[in-house]
C-alpha positions as CSV (number, residue, x, y, z in Angstrom):
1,X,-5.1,-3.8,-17.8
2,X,-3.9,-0.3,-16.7
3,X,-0.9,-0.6,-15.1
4,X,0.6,2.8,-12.8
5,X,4.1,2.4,-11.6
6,X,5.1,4.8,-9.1
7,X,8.9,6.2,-8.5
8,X,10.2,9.1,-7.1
9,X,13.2,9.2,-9.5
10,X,13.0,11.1,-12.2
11,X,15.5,9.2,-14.8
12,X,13.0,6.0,-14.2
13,X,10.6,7.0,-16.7
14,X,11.9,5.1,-20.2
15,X,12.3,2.0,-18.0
16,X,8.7,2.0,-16.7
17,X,7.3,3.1,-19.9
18,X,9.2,0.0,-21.6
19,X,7.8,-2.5,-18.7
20,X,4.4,-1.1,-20.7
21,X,3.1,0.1,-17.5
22,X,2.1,4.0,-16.5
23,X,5.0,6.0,-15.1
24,X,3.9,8.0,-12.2
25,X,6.5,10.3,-10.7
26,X,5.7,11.4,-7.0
27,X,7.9,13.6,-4.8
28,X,10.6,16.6,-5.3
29,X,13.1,15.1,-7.8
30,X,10.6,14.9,-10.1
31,X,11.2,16.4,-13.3
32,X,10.1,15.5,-16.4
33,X,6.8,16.4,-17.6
34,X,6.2,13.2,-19.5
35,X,5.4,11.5,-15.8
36,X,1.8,11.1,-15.0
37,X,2.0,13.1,-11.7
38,X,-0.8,14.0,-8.3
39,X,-0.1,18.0,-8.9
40,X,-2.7,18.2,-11.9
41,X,-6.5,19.4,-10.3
42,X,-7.7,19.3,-6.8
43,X,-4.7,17.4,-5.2
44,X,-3.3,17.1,-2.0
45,X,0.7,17.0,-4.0
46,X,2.1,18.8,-0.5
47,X,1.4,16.3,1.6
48,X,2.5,13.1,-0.2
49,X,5.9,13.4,2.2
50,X,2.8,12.3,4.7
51,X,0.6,9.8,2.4
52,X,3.1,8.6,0.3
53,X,1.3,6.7,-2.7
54,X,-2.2,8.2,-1.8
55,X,-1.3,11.6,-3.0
56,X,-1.8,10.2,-6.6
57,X,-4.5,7.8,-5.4
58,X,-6.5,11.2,-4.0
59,X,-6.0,12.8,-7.4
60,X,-7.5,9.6,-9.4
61,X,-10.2,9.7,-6.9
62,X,-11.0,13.4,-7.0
63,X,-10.4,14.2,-10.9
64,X,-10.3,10.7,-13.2
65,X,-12.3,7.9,-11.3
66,X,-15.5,8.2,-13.7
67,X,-13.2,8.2,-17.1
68,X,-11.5,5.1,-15.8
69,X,-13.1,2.1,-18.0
70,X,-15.3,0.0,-15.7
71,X,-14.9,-3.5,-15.9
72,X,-11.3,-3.1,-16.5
73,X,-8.3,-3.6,-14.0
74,X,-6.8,-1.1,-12.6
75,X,-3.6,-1.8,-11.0
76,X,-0.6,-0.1,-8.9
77,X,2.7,-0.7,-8.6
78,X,6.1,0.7,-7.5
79,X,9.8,0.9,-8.8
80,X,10.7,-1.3,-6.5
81,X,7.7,-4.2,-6.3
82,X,6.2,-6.0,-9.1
83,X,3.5,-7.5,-9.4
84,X,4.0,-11.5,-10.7
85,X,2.7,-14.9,-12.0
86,X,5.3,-16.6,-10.7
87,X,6.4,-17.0,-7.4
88,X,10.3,-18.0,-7.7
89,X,12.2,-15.2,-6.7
90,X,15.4,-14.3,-9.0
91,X,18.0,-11.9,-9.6
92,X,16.7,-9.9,-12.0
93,X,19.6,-8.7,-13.9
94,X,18.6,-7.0,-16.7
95,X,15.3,-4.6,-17.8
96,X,14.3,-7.8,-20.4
97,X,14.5,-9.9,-17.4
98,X,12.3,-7.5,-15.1
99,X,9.9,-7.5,-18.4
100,X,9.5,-10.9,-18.9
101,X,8.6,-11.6,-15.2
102,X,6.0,-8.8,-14.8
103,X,2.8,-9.3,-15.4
104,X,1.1,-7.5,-18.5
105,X,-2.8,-8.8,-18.4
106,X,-4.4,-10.5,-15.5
107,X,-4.9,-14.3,-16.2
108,X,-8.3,-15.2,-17.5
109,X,-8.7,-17.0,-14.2
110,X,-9.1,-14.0,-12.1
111,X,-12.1,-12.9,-14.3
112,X,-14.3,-14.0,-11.5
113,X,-12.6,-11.6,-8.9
114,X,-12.8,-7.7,-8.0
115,X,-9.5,-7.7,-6.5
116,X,-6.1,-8.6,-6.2
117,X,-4.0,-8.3,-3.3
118,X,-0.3,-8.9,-2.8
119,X,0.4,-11.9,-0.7
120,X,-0.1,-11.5,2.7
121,X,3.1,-10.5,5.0
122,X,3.1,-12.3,8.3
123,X,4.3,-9.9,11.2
124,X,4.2,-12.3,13.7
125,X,6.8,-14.8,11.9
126,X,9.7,-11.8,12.0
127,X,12.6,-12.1,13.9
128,X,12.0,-11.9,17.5
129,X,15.6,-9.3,17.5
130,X,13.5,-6.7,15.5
131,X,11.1,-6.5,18.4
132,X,13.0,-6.3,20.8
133,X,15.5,-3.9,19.4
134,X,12.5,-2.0,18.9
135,X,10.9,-1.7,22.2
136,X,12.4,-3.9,24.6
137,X,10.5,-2.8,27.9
138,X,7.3,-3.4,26.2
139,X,8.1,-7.3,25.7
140,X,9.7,-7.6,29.0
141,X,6.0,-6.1,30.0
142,X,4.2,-8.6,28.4
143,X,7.0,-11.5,28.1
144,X,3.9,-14.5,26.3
145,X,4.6,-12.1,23.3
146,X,8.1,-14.1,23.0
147,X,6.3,-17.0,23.0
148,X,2.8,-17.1,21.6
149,X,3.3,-15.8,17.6
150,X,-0.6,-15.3,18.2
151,X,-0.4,-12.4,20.1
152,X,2.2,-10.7,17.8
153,X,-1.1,-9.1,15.9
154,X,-1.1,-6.2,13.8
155,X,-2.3,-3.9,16.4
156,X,0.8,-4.8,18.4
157,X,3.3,-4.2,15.5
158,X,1.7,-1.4,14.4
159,X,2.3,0.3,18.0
160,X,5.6,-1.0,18.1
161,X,6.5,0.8,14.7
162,X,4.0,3.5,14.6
163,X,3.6,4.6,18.3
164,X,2.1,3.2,21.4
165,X,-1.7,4.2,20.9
166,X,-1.8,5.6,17.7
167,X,-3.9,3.0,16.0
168,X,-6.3,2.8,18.2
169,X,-6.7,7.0,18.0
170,X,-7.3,6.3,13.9
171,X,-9.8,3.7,15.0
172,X,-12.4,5.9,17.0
173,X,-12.1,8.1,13.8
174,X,-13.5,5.8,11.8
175,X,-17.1,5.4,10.2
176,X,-19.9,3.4,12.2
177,X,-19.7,0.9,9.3
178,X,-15.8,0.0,9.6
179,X,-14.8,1.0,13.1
180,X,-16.0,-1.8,14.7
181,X,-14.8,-4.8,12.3
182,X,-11.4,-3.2,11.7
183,X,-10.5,-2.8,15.3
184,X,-11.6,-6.8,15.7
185,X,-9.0,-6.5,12.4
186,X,-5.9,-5.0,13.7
187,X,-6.8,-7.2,17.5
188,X,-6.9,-10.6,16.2
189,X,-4.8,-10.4,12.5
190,X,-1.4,-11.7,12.3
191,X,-1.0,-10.5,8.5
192,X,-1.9,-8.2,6.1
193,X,-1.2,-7.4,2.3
194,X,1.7,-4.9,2.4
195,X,2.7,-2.0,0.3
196,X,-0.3,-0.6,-0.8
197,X,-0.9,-2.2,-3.5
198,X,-4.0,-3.7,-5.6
199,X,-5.4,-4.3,-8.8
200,X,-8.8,-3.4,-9.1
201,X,-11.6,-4.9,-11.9
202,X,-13.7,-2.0,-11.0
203,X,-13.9,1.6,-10.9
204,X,-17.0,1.9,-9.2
205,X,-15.0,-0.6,-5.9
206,X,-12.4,2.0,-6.4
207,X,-14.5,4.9,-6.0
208,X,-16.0,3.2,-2.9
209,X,-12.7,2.3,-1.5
210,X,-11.4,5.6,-1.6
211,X,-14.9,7.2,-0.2
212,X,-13.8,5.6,2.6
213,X,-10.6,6.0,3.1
214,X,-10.0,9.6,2.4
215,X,-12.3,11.3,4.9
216,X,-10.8,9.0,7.5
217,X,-7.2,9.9,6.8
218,X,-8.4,13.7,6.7
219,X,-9.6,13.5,10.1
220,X,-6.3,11.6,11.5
221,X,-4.9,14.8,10.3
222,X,-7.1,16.7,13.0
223,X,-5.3,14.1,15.5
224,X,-1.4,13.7,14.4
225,X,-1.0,16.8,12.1
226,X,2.4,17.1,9.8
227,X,4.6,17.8,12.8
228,X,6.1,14.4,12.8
229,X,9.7,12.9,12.7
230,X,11.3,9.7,12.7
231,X,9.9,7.8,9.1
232,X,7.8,5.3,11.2
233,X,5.8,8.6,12.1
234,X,5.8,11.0,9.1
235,X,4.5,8.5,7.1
236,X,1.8,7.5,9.0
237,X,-1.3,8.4,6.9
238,X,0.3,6.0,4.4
239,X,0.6,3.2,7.3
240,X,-2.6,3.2,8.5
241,X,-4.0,3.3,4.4
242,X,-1.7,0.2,4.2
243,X,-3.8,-1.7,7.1
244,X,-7.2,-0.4,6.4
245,X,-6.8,-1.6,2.5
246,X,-6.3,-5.5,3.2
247,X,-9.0,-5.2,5.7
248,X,-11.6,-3.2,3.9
249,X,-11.0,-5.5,0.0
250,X,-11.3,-8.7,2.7
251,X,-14.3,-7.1,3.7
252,X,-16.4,-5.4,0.8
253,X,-15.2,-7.2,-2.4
254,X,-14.4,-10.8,-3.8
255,X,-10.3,-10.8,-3.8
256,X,-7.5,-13.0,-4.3
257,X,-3.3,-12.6,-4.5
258,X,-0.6,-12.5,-6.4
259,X,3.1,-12.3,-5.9
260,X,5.2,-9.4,-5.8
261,X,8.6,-9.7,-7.2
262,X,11.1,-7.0,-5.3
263,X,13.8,-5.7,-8.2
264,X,14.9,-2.0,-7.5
265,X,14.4,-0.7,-11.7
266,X,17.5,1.5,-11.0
267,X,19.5,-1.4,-10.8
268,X,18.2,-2.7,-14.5
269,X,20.5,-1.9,-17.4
């Protein structure tokens, strides 16, 4: 397995590299040259404040995908979210805890897989105060969404977070092949697999994943530009990436999940 964890801290590298995984550092305050990085070849580094996560993920895609191994997983964390065989939560005090609870090789059971996702986040079970702080006149507009957890898909959250609209603009932009089945997607899903992050078993599924995904972001750009504010906004490349993964996995490849732990490694001594 070929683990890359991802931080934007620079003093998190000894702690990743002792997890055994890949430390990638993303973003301004890093540093240190020993981090695996998305500056090196044809990149797109100045706009991870925009994709987030997919900076590096274009820079595998555009200079490393053919010398990754096929056959063998390729995975992607953060310093923050863990992937995990077990699904009790715990305070994970120390870095030997952290250690012993992530995971280091994918279980011999998952052999007969392409993918692992994280396990699905359900939108429409969140607390009903986070909508409505959000955007109150829109629930008083359509006042079954307090009552029918069905309609609370991810097309509506995604509008309440992201913009009124803005999926649906990402949508027409879309490839014949996808734009039609994701926009059922987004209409009638209640959850998807959060934080952008996967373990993949094969290069070649990357390489398609990100042939997709890439061109479509590029012409979102053509729509929202890099003139945005608020987070919900400026990182909406990442956002919609987020969404279109769990769909387009569900779709194309034979997946599963696993649990993702949530320790912050800053706060491992």
């Amino acid at each position: 397995m070929k683990m890359y964890c991802i931080t934007i801290h620079n003093s998190h590298y000894e702690k990743i590299n002792k997890l055994s995984y890949i430390p990638v550092g993303l973003g301004e305050n890093i540093f240190s040259v020993k981090f695996e990085n998305d500056k090196n070849g044809l990149n797109i580094s100045h706009k991870n404040p925009f994709y987030g996560e997919y900076s590096f993920h274009y820079k595998i895609w555009k200079n490393e995908i053919r010398t990754l191994n096929d056959e063998k997983w390729i995975g992607f964390c953060q310093y923050r979210k863990y992937w995990s065989n077990n699904k009790q939560q715990k305070d994970y005090k120390s870095l030997n805890d952290l250690n012993y609870a992530v995971i280091k090789k994918i279980p011999k059971e998952y052999d007969k897989f392409d993918v692992i996702l994280g396990e699905p986040l359900f939108i429409n079970q969140f607390k009903l105060t986070k909508f409505l702080k959000k955007n109150l006149f829109k629930i008083i507009c359509s006042p079954s969404l307090l009552y029918d957890k069905n309609k609370r898909t991810l097309k509506f959250h995604f509008d309440l977070m992201h913009g009124e609209g803005n999926l649906d603009k990402a949508i027409s932009l879309l490839d014949s092949d996808n734009r039609k089945d994701f926009n059922e997607f987004v209409n009638t899903e209640v959850s998807f697999n959060p934080h952008n992050m996967f373990i993949c078993k094969s290069n070649v599924i990357l390489n398609n994943y990100y042939n997709v995904v890439f061109p479509w972001l590029e012409k979102c750009e053509e729509k929202f530009g890099f003139n945005l504010e608020g987070y919900g906004m400026k990182r909406i490349y990442g956002f919609l990436a987020e969404r279109f993964m769990s769909f387009w996995f569900k779709k194309y490849t034979k997946h599963t999940t696993l649990p993702i732990i949530f320790k912050d490694i800053s706060e491992c001594d």
